[in-house]
C-alpha positions in Angstrom: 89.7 148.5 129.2 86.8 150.4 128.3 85.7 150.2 124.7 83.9 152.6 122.3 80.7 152.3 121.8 80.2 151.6 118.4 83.0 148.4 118.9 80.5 147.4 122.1 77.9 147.1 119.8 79.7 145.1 116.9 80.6 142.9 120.1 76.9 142.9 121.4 75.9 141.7 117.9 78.3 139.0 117.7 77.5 137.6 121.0 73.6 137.7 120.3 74.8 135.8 117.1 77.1 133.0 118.7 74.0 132.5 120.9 74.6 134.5 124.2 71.7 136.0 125.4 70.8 138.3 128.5 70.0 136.0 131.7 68.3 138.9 133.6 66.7 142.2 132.8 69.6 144.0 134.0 71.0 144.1 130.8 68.4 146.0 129.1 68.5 148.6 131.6 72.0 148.9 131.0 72.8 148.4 135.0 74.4 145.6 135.1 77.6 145.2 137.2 79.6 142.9 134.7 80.9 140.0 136.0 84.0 138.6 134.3 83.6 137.1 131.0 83.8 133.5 129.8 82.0 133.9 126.3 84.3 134.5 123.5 84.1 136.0 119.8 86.7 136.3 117.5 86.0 139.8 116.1 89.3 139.5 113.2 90.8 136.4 112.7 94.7 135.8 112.6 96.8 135.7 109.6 100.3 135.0 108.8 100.1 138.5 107.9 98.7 140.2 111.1 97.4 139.3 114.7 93.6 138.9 115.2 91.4 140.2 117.7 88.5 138.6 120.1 86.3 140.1 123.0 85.0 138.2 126.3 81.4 138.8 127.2 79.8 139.2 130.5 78.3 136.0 132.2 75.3 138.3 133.4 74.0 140.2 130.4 76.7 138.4 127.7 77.6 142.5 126.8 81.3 143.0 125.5 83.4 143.6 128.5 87.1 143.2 127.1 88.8 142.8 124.3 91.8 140.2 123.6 94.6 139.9 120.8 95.0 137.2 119.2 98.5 136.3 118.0 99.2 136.0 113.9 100.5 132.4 112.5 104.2 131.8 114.4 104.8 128.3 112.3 107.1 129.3 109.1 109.5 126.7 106.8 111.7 126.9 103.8 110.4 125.2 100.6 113.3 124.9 98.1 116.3 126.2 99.7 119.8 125.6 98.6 123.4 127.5 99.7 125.1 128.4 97.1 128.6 126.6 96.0 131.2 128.2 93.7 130.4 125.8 90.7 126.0 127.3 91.0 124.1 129.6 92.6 121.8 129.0 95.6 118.2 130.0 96.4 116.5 130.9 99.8 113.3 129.0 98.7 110.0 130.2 99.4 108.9 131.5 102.8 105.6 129.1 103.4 103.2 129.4 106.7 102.8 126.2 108.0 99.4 127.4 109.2 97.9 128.4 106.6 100.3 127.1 103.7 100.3 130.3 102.2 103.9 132.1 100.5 104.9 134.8 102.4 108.6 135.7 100.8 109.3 134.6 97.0 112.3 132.2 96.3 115.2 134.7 95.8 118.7 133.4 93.8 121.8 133.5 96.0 125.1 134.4 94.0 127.9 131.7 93.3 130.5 131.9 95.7 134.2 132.6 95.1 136.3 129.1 94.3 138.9 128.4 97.0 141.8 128.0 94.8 144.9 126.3 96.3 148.4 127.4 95.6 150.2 127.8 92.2 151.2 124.6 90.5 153.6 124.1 87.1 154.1 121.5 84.3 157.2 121.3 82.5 156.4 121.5 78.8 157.9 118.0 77.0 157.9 116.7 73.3 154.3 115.3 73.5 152.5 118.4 75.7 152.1 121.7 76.3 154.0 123.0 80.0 151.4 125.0 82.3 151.0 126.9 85.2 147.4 126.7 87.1 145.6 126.2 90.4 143.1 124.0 91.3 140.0 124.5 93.3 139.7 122.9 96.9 135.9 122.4 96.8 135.0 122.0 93.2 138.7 120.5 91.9 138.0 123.3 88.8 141.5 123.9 87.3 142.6 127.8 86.3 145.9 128.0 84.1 147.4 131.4 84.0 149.9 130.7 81.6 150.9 127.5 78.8 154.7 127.1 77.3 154.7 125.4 73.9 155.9 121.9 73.5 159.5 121.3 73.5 161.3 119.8 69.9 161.7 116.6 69.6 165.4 114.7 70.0 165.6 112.7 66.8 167.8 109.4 66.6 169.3 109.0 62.5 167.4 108.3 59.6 167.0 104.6 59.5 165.9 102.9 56.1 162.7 100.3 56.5 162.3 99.8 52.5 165.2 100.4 50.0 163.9 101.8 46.7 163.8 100.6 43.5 164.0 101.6 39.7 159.7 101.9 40.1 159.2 102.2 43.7 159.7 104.6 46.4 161.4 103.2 49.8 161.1 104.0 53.3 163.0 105.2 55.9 162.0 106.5 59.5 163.7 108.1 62.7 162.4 107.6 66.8 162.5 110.0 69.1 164.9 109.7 71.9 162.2 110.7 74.6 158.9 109.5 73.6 159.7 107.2 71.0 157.6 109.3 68.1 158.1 107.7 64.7 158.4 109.5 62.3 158.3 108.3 58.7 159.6 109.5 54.9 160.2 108.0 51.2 163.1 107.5 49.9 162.7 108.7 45.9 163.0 105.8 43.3 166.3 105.0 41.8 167.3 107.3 38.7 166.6 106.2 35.4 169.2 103.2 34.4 172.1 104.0 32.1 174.3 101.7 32.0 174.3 97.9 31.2 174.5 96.2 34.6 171.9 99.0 35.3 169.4 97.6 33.0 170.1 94.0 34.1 169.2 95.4 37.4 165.7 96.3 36.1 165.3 93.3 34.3 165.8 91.4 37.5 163.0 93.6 39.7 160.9 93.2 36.3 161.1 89.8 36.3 159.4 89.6 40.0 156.5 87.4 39.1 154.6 84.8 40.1 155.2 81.5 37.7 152.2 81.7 35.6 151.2 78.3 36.8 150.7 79.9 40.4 148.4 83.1 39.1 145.0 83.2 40.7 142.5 85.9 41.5 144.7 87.4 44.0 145.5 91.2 45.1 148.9 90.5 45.8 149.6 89.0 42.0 147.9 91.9 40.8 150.1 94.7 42.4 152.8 92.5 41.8 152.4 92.0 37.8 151.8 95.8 37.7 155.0 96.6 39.6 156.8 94.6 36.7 154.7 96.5 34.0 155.2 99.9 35.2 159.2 99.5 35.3 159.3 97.6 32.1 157.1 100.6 30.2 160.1 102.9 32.4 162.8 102.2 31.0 161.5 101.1 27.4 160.0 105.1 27.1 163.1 106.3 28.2 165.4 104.1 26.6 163.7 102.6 23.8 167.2 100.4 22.7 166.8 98.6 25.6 163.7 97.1 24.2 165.5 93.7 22.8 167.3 93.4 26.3 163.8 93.3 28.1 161.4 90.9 25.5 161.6 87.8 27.2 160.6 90.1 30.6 157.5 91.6 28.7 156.5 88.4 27.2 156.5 87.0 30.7 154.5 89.9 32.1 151.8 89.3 28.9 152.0 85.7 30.0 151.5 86.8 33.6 148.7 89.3 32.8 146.3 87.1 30.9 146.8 84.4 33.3 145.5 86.5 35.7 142.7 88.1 33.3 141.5 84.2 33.1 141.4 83.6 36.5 139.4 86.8 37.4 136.9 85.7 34.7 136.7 82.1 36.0 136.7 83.4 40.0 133.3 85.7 39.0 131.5 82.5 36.9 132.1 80.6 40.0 130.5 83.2 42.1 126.4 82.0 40.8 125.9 79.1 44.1 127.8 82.1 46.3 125.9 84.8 46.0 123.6 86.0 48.4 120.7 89.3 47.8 119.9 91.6 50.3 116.5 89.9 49.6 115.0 87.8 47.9 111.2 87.0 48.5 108.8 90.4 47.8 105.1 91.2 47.7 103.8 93.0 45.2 102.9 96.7 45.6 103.3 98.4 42.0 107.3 99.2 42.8 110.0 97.9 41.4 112.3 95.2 43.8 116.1 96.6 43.4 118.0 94.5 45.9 121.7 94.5 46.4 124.4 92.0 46.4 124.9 90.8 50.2 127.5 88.7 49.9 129.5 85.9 47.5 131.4 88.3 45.2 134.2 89.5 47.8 136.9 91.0 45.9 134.8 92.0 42.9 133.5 96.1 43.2 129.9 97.2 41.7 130.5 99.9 39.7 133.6 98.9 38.3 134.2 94.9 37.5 130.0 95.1 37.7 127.0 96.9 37.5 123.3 95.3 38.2 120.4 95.2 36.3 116.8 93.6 37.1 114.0 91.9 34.7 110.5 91.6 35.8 110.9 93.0 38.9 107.7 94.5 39.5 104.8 92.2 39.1 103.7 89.0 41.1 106.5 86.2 39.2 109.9 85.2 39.5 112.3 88.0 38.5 116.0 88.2 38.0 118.6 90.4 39.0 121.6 89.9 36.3 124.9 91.0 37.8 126.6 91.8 34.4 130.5 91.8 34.4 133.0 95.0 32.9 135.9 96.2 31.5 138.3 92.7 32.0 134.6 90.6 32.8 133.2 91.9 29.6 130.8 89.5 28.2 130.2 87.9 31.7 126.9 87.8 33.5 125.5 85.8 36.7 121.4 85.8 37.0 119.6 85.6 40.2 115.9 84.8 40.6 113.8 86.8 43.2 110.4 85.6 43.8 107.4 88.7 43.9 104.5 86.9 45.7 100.8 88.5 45.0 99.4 91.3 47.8 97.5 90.6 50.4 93.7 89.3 49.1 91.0 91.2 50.2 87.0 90.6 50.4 85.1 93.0 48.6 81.8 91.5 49.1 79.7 88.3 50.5 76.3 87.4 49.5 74.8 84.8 51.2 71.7 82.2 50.1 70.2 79.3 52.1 72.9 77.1 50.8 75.4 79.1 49.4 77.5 82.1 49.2 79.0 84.6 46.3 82.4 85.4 47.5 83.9 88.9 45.8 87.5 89.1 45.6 89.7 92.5 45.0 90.5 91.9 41.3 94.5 91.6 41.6 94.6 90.8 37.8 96.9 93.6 37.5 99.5 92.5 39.8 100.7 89.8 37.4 98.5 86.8 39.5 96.9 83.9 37.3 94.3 82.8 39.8 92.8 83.1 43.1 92.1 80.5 46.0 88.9 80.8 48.2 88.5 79.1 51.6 85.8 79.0 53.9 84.5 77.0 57.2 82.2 76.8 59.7 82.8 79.6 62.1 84.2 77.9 65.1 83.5 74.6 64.5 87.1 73.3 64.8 87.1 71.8 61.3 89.7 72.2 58.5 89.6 74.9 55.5 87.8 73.8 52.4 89.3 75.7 49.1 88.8 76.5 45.8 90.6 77.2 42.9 89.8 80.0 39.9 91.3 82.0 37.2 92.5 85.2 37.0 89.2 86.6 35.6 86.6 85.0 38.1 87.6 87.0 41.2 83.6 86.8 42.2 82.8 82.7 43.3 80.1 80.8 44.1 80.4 78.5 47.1 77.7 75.7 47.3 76.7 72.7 49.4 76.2 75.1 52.5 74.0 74.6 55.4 71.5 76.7 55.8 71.0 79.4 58.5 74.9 78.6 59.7 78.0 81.3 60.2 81.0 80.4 58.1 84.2 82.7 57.9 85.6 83.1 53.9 89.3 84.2 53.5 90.9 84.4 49.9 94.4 84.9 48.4 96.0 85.4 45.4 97.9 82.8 43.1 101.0 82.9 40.5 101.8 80.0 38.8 105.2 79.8 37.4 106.7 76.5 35.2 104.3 74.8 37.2 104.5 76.1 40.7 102.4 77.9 42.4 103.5 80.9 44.7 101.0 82.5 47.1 99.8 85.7 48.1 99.0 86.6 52.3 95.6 85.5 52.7 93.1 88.1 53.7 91.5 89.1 56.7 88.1 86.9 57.8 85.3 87.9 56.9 82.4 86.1 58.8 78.7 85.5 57.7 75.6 83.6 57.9 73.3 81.7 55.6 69.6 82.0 55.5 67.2 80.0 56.9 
């Protein structure tokens, strides 16, 4: 094929360039016979886009003799593909040339597909559900309900009675189902007001339902118990005042009853002291006050109404108290706890070292409540024990003597509260290292 001359000279050019030149002078007199070529240049390279092109030079005088396409990138694959189900859609994932690895078609989204749904089913409705009518999908198991009829009534059995009433309380009675065996439950209202003689015997009898007095204790069941007997006793005396005589020996057993009981709450919540456990006990001082609660020990007692709580000097470095003080029927009682508030951590402010000696400065914790501090120091690792010393609240700055000279020791100090003898101590601070002069 016989090219243009301008493309034969872009050809010429880029033979000269890839280092083909003229073996005889035929070529620059333009009458060479060309022989077929075996040089090649690639004029436009291939893309995934479009085919290339290359030319073949003589063997003689290396001119351009033909040109030769060259085939764009064949190798594609899918990057991110996915069909498309009836429960999500799908995606045809990007188009990518393996050649090059460049995108040649975006990911595009491929519409959910239609469920396959399987023939028409139905429920029958019953007492505990709902009837329906729906199908189900073959490939995803998705349920469609076209339609829901409403539960069906239940077949009750007779009122049975679980709890006769009395002159003061309400009974009980209940009916089952014949199908599912649903309960279902209802009070019976309390007997009417007595009227007659045997009537009021009758209360007297439920009234006098109470534990001997010998057998009260701290106990919810002789609580509800004496109060049943109270409430039917203030019944029938409010609407029958005349039947007041009938019913003294009753009230003075339910008195007798009541302050039995009254005592043994009291005694049950002195006893508590050796039970009771805080949330916490042990603190550190930081300015707050320490507030804990009541963990355990006073079972059956309620904060807020048989107690309440109240703290003394629960803020700085001592032994506090939280006083559990008793109400209403434990009036007058109190139990006392101790918490112990330990001093902050110590902290060096400052060390300045002699040949022989060292001032230690200590963070002055005086108002924390402390009553001394306690220095220790050592011969940085030299394996030997802590030697200490003891000072008062006011000398937070120490001398430490008897050194040797030109030696690293490590100085750590805490605080101190004494209390009736005992001393409680602070977390000691961090190290602080040094050296003596020579």
């Amino acid at each position: 094929m016989e090219l243009k001359r301008k493309t034969i000279s872009i050809l010429l050019s880029l033979c000269l360039v890839a280092g083909l030149t003229p073996v005889n002078t035929v070529f620059a007199t333009g009458e060479c016979e060309h022989q077929s070529g075996k040089h090649s240049v690639v004029i436009t390279k291939a893309t995934c886009m479009q085919a290339g092109e290359m030319a073949w030079c003589c063997n003689l005088c290396n001119e351009p003799v033909r040109a030769e396409e060259i085939p764009m990138h064949p190798n594609r694959k899918i990057v991110g593909g996915k069909d498309s189900t009836c429960k999500e859609e799908g995606h045809t994932g990007d188009t990518v040339c393996t050649d090059c690895e460049k995108t040649i078609e975006k990911d595009q989204a491929i519409p959910k597909k239609a469920h396959t749904w399987g023939e028409w089913q139905e429920t029958e409705a019953t007492c505990e559900k709902e009837g329906s009518k729906f199908h189900i999908c073959a490939v995803c198991e998705d349920v469609e309900v076209a339609e829901t009829t409403p539960k069906k009534d239940h077949t009750w059995g007779e009122w049975v009675e679980t709890e006769a009433p009395t002159y003061t309380k309400e009974g009980k009675e209940e009916r089952k189902c014949s199908v599912c065996g649903t309960t279902e439950t209802q009070t019976i209202p309390v007997l009417d007001t007595p009227t007659t003689p045997s009537e009021v015997t009758d209360v007297m009898i439920e009234a006098m339902q109470i534990p001997d007095i010998s057998d009260i204790g701290f106990d919810a069941g002789d609580k509800a118990t004496i109060e049943e007997a109270r409430a039917a006793y203030e019944k029938v005396i409010t609407e029958h005042p005349a039947y007041g005589m009938i019913l003294e020996t009753t009230l003075k057993k339910i008195e007798a009853a009541e302050a039995a009981y009254m005592a043994a709450k009291r005694a049950a919540f002195e006893a508590t002291e050796p039970d009771i456990e805080l949330t916490r006990d042990e603190f550190y001082y930081n300015k707050k006050p320490k507030t804990p609660k009541v963990r355990s020990g006073l079972e059956g007692f309620t904060e807020g109404e048989d107690y309440i709580l109240g703290y003394e000097d629960n803020i700085k470095a001592g032994i506090g108290s939280v006083v559990i003080e008793g109400m209403d029927d434990l009036e007058g009682l109190s139990v006392t706890k101790d918490i112990l508030i330990r001093p902050y951590r110590g902290a060096i402010n400052k060390v300045t070292t002699r040949r022989n000696s060292m001032v230690v400065t200590s963070r002055d914790q005086s108002a924390g409540g402390i009553t001394g501090y306690q220095f220790a120091w050592r011969v940085t690792n030299s394996g030997d024990g802590w030697k200490t010393k003891m000072t008062s609240t006011k000398n937070y700055r120490t001398t430490i003597k008897n050194l040797k000279a030109d030696t690293r020791y490590t100085v750590k100090v805490r605080g101190i509260v004494k209390v009736d003898g005992v001393r409680y101590y602070g977390e000691w601070s961090k190290l602080s290292k040094t050296r003596t002069t020579r």
